[in-house]
PDB file of N, CA, C and O in Angstrom:
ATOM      1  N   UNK A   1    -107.428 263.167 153.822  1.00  0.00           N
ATOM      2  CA  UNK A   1    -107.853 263.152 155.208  1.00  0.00           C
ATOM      3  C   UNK A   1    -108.556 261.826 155.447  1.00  0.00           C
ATOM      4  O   UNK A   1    -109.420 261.363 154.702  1.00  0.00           O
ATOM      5  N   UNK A   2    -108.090 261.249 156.587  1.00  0.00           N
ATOM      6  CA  UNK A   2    -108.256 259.890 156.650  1.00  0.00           C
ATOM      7  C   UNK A   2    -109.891 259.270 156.995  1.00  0.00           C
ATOM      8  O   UNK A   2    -110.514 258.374 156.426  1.00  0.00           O
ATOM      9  N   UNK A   3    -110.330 260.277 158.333  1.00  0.00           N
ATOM     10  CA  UNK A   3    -111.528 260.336 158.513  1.00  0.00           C
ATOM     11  C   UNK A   3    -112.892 260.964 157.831  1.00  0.00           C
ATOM     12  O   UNK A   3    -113.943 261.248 158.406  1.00  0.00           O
ATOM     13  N   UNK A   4    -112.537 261.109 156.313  1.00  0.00           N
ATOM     14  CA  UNK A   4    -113.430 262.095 155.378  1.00  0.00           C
ATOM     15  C   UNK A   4    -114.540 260.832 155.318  1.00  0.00           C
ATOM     16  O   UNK A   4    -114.147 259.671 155.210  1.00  0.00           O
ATOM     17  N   UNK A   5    -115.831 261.144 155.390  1.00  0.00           N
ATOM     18  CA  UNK A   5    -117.093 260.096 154.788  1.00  0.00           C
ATOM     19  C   UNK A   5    -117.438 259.589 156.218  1.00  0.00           C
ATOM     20  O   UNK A   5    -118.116 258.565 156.303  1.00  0.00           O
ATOM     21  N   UNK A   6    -116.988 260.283 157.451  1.00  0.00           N
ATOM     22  CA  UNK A   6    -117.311 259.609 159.013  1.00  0.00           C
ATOM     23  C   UNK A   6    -118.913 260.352 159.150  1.00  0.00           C
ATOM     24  O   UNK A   6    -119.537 261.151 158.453  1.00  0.00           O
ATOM     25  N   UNK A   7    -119.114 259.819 160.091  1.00  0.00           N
ATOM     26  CA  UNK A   7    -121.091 259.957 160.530  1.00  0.00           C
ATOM     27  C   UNK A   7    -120.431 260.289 161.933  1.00  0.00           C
ATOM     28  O   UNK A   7    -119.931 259.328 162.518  1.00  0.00           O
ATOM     29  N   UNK A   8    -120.375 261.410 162.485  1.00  0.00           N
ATOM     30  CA  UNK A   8    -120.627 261.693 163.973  1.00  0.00           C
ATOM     31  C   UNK A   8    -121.745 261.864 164.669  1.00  0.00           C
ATOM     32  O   UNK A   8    -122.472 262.740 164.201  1.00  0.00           O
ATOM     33  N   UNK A   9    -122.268 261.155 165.944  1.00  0.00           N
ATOM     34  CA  UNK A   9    -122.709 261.617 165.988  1.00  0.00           C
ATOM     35  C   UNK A   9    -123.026 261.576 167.934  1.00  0.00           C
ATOM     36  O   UNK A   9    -122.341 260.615 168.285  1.00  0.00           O
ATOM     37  N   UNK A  10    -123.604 262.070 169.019  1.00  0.00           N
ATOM     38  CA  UNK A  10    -123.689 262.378 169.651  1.00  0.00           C
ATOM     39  C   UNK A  10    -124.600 260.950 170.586  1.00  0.00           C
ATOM     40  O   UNK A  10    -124.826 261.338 171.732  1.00  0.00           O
ATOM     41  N   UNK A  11    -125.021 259.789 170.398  1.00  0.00           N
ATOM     42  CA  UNK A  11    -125.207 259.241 171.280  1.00  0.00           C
ATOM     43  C   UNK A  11    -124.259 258.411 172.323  1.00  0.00           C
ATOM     44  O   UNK A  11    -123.124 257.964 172.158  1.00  0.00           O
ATOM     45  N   UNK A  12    -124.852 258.381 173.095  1.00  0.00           N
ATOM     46  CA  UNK A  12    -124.272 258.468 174.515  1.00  0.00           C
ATOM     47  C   UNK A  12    -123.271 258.988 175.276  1.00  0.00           C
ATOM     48  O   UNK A  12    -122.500 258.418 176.049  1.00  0.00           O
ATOM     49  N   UNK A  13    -123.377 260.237 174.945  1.00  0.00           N
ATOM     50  CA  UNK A  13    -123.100 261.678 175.591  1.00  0.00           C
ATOM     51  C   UNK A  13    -123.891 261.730 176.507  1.00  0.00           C
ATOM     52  O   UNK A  13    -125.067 261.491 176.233  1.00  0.00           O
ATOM     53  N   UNK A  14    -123.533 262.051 177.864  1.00  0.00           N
ATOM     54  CA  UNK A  14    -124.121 262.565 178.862  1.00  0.00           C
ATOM     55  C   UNK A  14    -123.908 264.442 178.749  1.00  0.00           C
ATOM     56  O   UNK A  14    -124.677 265.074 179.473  1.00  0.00           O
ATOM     57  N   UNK A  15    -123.241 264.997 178.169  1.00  0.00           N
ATOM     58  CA  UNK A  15    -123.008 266.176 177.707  1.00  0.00           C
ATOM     59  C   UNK A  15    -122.949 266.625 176.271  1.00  0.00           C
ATOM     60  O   UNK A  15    -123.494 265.943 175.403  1.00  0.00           O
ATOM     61  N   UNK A  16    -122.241 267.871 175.947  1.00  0.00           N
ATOM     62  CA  UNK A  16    -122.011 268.357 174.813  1.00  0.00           C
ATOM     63  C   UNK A  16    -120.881 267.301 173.795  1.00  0.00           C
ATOM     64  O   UNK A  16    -120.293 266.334 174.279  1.00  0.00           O
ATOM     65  N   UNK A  17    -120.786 267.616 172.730  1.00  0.00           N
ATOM     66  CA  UNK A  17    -119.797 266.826 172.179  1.00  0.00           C
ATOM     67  C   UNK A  17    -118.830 267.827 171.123  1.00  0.00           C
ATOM     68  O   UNK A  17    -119.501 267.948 170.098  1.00  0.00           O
ATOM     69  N   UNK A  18    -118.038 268.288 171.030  1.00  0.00           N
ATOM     70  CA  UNK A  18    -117.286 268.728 170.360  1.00  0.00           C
ATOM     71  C   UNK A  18    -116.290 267.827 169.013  1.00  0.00           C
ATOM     72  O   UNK A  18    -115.544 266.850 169.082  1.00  0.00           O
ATOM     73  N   UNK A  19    -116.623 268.508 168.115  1.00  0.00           N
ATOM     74  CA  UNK A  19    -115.414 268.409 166.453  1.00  0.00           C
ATOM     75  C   UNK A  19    -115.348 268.887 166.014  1.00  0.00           C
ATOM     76  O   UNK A  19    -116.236 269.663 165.665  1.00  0.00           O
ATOM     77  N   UNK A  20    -113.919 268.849 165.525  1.00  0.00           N
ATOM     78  CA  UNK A  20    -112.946 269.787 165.281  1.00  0.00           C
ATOM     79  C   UNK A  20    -112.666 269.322 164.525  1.00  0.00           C
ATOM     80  O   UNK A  20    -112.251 268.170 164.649  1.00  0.00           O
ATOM     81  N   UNK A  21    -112.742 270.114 162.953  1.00  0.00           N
ATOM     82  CA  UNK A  21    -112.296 269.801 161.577  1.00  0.00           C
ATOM     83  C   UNK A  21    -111.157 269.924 161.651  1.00  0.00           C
ATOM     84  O   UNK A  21    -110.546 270.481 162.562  1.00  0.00           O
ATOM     85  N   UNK A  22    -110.632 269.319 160.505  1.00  0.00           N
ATOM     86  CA  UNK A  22    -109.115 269.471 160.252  1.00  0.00           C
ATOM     87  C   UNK A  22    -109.086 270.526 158.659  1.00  0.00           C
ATOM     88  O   UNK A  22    -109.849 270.322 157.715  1.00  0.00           O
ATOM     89  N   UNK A  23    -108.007 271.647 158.700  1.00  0.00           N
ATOM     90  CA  UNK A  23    -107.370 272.054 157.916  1.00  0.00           C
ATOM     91  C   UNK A  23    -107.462 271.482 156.914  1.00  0.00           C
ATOM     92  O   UNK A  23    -106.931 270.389 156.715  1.00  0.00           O
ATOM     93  N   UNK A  24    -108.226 272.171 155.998  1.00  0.00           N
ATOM     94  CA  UNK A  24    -108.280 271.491 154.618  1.00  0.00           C
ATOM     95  C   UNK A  24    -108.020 272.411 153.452  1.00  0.00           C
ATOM     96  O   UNK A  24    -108.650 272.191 152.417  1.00  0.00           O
ATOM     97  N   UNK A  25    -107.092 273.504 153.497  1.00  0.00           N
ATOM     98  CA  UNK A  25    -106.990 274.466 152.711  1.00  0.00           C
ATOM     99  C   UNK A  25    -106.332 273.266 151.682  1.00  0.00           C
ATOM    100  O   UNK A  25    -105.941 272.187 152.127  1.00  0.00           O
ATOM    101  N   UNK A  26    -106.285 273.572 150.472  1.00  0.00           N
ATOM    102  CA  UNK A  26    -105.523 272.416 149.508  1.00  0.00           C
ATOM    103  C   UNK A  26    -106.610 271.183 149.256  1.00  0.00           C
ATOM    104  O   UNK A  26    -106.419 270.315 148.404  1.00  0.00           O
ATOM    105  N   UNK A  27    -107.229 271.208 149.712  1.00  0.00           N
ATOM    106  CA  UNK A  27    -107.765 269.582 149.747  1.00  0.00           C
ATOM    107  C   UNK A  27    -109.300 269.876 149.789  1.00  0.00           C
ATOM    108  O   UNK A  27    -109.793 270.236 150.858  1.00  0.00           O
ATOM    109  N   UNK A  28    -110.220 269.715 148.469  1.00  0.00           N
ATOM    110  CA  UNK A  28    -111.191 270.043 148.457  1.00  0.00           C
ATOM    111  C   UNK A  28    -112.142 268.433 148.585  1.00  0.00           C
ATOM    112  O   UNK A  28    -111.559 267.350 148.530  1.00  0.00           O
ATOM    113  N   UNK A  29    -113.471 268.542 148.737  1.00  0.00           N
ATOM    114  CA  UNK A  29    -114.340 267.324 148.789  1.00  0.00           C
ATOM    115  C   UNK A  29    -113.778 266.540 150.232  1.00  0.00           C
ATOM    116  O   UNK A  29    -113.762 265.309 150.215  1.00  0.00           O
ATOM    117  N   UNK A  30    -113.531 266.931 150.901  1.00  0.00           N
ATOM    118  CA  UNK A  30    -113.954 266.253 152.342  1.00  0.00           C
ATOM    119  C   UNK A  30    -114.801 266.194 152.907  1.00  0.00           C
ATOM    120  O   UNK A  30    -115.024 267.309 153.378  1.00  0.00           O
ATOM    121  N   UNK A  31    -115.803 265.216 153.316  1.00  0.00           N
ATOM    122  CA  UNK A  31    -116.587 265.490 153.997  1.00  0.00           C
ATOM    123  C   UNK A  31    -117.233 265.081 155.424  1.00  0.00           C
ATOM    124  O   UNK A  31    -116.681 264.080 155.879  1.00  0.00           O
ATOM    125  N   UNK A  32    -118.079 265.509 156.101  1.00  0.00           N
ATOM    126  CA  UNK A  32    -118.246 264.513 157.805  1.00  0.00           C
ATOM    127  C   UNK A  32    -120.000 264.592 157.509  1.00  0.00           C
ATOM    128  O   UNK A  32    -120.663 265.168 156.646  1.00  0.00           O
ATOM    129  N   UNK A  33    -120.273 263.928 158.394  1.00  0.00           N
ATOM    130  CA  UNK A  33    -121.719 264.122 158.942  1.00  0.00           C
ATOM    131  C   UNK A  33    -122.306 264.147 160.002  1.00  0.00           C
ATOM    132  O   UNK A  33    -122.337 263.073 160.604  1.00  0.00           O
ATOM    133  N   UNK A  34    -122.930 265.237 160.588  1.00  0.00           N
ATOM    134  CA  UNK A  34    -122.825 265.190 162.624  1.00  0.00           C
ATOM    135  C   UNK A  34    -124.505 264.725 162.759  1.00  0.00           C
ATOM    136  O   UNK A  34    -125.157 265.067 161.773  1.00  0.00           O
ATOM    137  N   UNK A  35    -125.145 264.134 163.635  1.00  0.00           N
ATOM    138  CA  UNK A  35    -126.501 263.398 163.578  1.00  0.00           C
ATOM    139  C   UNK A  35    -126.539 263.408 164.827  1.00  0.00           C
ATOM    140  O   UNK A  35    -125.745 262.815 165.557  1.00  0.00           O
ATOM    141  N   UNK A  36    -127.691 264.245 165.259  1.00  0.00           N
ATOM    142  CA  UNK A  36    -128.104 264.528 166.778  1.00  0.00           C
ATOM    143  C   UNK A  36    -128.887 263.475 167.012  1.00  0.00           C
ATOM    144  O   UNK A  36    -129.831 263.303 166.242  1.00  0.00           O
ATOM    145  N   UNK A  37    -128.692 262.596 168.047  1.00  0.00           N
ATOM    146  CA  UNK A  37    -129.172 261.300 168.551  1.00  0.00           C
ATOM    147  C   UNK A  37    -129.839 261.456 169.656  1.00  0.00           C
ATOM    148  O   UNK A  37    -130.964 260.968 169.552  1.00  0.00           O
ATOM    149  N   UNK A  38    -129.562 262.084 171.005  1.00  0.00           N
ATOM    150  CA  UNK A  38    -129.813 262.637 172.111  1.00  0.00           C
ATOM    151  C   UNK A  38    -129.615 264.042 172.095  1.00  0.00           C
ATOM    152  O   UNK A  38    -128.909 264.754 171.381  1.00  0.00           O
ATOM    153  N   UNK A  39    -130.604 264.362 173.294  1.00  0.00           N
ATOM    154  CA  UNK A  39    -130.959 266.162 173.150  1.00  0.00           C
ATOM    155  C   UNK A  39    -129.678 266.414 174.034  1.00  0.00           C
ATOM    156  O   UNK A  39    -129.705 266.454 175.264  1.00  0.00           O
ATOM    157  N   UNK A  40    -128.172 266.636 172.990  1.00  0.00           N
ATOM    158  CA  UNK A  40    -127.371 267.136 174.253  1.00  0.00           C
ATOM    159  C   UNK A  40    -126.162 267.692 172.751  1.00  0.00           C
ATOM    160  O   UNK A  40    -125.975 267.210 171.634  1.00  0.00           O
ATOM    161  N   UNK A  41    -125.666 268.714 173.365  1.00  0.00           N
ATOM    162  CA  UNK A  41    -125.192 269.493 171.646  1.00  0.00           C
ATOM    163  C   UNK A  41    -123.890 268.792 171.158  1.00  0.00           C
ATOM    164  O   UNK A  41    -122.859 268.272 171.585  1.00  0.00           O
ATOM    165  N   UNK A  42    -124.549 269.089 170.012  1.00  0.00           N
ATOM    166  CA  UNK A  42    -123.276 268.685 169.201  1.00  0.00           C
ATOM    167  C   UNK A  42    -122.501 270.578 168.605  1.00  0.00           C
ATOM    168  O   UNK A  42    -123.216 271.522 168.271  1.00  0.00           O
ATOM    169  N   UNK A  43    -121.046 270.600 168.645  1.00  0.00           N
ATOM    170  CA  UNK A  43    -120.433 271.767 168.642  1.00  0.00           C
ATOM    171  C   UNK A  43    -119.533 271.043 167.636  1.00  0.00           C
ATOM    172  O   UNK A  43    -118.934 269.988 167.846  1.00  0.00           O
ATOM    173  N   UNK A  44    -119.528 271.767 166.516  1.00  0.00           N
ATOM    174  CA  UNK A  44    -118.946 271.770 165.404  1.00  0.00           C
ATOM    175  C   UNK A  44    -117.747 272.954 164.949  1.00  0.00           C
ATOM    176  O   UNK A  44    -118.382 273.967 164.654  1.00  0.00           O
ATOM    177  N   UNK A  45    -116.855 273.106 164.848  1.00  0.00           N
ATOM    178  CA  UNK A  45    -115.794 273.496 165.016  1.00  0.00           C
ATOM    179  C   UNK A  45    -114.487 273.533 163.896  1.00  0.00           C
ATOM    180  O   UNK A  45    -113.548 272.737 163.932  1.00  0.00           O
ATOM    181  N   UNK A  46    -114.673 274.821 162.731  1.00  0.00           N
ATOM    182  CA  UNK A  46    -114.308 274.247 161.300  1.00  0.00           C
ATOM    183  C   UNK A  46    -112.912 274.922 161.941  1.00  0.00           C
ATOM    184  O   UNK A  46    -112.513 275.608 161.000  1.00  0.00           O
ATOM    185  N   UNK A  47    -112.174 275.054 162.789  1.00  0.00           N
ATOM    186  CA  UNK A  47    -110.811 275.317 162.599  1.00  0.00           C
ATOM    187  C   UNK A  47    -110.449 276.957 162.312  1.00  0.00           C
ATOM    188  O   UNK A  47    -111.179 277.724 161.686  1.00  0.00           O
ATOM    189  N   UNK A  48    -109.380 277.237 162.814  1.00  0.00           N
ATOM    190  CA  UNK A  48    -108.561 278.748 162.519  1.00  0.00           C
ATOM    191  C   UNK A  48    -108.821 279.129 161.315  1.00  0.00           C
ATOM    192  O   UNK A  48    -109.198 280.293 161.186  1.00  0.00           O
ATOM    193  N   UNK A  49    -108.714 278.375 160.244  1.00  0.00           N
ATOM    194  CA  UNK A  49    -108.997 279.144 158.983  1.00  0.00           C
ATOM    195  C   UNK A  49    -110.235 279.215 158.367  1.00  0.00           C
ATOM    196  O   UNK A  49    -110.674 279.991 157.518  1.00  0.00           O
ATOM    197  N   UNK A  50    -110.710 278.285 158.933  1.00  0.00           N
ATOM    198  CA  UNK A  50    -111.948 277.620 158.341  1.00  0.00           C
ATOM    199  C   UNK A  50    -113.284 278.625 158.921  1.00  0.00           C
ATOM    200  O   UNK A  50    -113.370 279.349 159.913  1.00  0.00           O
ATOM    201  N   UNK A  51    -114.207 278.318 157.872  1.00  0.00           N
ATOM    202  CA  UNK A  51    -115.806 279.044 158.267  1.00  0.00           C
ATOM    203  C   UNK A  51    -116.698 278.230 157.496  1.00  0.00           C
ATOM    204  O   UNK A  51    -116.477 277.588 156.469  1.00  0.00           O
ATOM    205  N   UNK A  52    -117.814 278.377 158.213  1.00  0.00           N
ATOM    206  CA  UNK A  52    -119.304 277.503 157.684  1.00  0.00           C
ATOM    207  C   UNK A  52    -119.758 278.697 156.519  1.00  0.00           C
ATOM    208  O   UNK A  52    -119.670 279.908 156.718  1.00  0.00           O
ATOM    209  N   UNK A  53    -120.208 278.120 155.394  1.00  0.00           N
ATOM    210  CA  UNK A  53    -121.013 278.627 154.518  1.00  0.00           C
ATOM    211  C   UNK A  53    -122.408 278.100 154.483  1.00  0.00           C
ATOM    212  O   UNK A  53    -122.665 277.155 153.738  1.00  0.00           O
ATOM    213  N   UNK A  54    -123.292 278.617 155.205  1.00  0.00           N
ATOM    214  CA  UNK A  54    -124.705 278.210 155.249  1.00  0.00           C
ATOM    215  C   UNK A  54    -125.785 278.862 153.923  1.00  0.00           C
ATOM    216  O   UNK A  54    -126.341 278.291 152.985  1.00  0.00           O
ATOM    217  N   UNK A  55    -125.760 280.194 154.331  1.00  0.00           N
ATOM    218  CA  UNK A  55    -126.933 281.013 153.079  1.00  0.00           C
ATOM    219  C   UNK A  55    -125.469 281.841 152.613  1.00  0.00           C
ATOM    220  O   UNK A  55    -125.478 282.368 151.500  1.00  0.00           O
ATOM    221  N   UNK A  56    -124.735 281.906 153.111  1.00  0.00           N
ATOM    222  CA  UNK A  56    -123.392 282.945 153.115  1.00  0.00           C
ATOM    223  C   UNK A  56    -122.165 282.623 153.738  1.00  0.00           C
ATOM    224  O   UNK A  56    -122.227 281.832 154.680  1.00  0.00           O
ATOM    225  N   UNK A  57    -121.278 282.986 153.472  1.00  0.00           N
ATOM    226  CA  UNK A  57    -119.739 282.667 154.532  1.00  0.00           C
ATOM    227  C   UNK A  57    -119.802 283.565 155.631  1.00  0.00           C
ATOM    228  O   UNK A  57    -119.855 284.792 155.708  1.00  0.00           O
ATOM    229  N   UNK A  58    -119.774 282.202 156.858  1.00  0.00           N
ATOM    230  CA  UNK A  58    -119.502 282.838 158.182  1.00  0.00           C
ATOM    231  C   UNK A  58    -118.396 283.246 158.841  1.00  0.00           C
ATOM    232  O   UNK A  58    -117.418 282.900 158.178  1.00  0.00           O
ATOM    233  N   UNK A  59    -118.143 283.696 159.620  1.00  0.00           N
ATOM    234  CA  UNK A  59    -116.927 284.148 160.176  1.00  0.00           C
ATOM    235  C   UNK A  59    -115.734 283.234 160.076  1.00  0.00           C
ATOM    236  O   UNK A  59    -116.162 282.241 160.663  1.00  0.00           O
ATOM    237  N   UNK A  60    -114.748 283.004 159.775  1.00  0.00           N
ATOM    238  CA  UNK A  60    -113.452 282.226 160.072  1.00  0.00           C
ATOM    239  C   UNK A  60    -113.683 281.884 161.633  1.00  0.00           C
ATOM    240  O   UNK A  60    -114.349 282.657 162.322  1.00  0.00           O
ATOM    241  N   UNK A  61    -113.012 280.489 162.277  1.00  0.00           N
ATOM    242  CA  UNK A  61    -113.365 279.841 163.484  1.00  0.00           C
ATOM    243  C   UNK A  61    -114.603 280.370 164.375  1.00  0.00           C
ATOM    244  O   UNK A  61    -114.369 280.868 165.476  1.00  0.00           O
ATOM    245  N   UNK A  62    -115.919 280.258 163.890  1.00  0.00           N
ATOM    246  CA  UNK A  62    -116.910 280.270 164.522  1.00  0.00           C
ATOM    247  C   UNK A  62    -117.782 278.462 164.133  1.00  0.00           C
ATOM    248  O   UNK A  62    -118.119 277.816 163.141  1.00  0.00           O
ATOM    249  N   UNK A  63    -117.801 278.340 165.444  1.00  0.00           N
ATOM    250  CA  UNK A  63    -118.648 276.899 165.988  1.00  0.00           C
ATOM    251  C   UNK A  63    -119.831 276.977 165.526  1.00  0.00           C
ATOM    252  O   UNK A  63    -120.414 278.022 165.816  1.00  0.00           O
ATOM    253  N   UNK A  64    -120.696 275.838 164.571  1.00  0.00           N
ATOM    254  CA  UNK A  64    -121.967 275.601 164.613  1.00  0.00           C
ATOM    255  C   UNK A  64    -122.099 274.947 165.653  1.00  0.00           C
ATOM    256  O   UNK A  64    -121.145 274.296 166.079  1.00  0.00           O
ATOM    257  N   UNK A  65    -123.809 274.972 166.570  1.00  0.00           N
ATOM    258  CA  UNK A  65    -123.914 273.978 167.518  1.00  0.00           C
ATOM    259  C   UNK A  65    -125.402 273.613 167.220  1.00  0.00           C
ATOM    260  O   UNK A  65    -126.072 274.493 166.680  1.00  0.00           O
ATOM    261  N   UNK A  66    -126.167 272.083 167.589  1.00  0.00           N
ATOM    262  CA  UNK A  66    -127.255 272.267 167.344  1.00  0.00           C
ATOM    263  C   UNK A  66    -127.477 271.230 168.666  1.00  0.00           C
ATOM    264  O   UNK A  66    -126.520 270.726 169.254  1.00  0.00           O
ATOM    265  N   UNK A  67    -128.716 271.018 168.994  1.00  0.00           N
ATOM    266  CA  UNK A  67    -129.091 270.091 170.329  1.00  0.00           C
ATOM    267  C   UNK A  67    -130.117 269.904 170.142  1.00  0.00           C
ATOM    268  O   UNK A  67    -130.733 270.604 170.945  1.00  0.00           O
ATOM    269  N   UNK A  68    -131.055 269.147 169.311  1.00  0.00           N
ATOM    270  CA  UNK A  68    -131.842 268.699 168.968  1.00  0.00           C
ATOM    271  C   UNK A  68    -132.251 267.143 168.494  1.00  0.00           C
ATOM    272  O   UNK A  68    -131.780 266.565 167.514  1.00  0.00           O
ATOM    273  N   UNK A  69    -133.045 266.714 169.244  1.00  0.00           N
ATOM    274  CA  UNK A  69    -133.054 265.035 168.079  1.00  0.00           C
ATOM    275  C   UNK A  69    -133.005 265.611 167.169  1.00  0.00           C
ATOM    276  O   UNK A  69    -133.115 266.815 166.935  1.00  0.00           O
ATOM    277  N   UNK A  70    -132.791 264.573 166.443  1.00  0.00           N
ATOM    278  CA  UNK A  70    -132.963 264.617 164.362  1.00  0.00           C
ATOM    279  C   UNK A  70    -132.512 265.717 163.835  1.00  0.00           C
ATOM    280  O   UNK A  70    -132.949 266.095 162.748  1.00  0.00           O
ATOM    281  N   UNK A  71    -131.629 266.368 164.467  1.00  0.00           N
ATOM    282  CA  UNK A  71    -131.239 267.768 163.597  1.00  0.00           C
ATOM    283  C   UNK A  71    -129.816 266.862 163.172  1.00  0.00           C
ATOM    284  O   UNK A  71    -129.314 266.010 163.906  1.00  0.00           O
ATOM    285  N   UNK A  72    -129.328 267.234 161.894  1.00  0.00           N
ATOM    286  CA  UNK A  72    -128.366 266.934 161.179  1.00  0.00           C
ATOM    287  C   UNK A  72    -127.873 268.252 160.364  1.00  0.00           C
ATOM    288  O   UNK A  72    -128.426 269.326 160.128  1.00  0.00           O
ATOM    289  N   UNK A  73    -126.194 267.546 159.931  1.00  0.00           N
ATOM    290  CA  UNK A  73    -125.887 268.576 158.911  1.00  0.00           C
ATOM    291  C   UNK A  73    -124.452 267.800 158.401  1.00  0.00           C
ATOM    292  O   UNK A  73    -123.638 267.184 159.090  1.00  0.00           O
ATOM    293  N   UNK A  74    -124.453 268.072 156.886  1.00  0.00           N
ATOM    294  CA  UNK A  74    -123.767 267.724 156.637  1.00  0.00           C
ATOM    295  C   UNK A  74    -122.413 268.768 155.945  1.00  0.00           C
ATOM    296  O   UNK A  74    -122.656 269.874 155.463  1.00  0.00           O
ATOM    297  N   UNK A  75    -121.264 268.286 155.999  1.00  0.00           N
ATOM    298  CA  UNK A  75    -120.140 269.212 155.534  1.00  0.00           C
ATOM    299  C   UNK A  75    -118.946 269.077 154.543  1.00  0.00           C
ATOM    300  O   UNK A  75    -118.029 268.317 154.854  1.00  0.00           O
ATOM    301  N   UNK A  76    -118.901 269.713 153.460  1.00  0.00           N
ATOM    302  CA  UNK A  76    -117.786 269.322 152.465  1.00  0.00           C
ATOM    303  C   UNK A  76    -116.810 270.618 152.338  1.00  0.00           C
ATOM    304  O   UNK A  76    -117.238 271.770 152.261  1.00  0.00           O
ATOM    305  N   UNK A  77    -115.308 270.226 152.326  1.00  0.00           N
ATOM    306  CA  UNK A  77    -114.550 271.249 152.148  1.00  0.00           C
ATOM    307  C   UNK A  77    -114.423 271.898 150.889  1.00  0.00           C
ATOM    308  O   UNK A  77    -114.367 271.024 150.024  1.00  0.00           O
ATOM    309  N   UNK A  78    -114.351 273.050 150.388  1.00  0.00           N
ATOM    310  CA  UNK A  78    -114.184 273.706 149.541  1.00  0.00           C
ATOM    311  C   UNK A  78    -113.143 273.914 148.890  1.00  0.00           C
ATOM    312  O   UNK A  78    -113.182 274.592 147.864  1.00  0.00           O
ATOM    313  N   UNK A  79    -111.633 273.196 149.506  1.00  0.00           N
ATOM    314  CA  UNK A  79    -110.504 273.055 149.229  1.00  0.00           C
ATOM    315  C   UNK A  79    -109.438 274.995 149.368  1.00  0.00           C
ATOM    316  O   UNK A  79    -108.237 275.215 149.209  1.00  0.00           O
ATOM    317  N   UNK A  80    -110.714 276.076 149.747  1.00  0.00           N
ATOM    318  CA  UNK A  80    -110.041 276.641 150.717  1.00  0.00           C
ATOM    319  C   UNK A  80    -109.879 276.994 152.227  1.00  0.00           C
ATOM    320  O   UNK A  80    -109.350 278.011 152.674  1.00  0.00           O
ATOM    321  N   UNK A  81    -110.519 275.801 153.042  1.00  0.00           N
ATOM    322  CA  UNK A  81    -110.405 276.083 154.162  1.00  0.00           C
ATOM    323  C   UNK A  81    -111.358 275.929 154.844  1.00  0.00           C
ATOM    324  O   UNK A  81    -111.341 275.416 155.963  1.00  0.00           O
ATOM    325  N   UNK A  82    -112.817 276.570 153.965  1.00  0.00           N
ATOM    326  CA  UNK A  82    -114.336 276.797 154.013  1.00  0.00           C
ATOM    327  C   UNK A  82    -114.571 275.263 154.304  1.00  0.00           C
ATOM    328  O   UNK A  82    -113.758 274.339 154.291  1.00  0.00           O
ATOM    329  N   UNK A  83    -116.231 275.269 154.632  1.00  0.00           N
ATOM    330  CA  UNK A  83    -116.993 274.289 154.739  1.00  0.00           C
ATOM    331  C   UNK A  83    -118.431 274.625 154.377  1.00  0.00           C
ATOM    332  O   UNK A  83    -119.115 275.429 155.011  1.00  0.00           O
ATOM    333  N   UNK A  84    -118.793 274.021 153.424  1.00  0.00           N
ATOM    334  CA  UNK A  84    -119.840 273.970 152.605  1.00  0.00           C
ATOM    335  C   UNK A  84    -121.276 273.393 153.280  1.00  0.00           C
ATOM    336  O   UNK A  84    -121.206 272.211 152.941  1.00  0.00           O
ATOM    337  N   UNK A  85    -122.410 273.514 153.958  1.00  0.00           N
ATOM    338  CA  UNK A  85    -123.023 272.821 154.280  1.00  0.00           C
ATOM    339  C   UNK A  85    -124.410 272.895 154.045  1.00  0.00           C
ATOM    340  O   UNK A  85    -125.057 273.810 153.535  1.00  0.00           O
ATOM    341  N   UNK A  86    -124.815 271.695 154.533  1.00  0.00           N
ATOM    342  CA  UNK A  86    -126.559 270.944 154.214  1.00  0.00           C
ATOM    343  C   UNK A  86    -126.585 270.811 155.877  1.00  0.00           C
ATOM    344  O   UNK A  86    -125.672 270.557 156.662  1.00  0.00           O
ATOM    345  N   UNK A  87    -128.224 271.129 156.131  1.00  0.00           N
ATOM    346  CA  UNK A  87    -128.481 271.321 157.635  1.00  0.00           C
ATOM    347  C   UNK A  87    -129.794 271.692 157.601  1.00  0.00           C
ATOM    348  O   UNK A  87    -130.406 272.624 157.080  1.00  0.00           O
ATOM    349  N   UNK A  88    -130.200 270.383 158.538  1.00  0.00           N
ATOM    350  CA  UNK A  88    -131.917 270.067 158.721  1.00  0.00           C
ATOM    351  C   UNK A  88    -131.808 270.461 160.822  1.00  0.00           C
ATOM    352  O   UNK A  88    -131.304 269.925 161.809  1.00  0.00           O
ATOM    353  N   UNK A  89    -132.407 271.349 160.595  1.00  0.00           N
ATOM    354  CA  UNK A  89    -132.881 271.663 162.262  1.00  0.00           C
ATOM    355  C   UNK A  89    -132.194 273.325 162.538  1.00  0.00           C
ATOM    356  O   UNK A  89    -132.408 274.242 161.745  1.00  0.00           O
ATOM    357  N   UNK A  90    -131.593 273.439 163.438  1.00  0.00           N
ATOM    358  CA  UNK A  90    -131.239 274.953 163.644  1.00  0.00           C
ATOM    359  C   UNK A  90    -129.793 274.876 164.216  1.00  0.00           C
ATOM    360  O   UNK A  90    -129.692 274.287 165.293  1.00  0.00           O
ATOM    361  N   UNK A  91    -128.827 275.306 163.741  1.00  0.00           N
ATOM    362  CA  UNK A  91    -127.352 275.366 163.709  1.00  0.00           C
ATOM    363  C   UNK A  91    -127.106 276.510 163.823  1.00  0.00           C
ATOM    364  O   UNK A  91    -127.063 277.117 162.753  1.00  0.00           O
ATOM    365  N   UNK A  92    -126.911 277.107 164.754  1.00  0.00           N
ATOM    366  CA  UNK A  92    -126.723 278.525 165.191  1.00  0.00           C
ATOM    367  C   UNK A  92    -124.957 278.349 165.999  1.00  0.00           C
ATOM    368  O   UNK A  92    -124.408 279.328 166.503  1.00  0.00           O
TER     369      UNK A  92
END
């Protein structure tokens, strides 16, 4: 995946910002990084197959979002689909 090791992050958004992982069943160690710059959300979006593993595995296609300065999080694929993450602020 071409864009694996990218820093997203949300300044100069006048709104929300949406990303959308890519399908990574097969393909483990990908990773992004989303970095709240301005108070305006960032919506994170692991894909149809995909789910966030925070304390536990979350639902298959459910969105983290956070809107906070300085809230970050970071994400690595698990090579089934999953997304593995590190996350400073509140990602609900």
């Amino acid at each position: 995946v071409l864009e694996s090791g990218a820093t997203c992050t949300n300044l100069g958004n006048a709104g929300s910002a949406t990303f959308n992982l890519p399908d990574t069943r097969g393909i483990a160690g990908v990773k992004f990084t989303f970095k709240l710059q301005v108070a305006q959300e960032i919506i994170v979006d692991p894909g149809t197959y995909g789910a966030f593993y925070t304390s536990s595995k979350g639902t298959d296609d459910v969105t983290l979002t956070a809107d906070a300065i300085g809230e970050w999080m970071i994400v690595e694929s698990d090579g089934q689909g999953d997304w593995i993450c590190q996350t400073s602020g509140t990602w609900a």
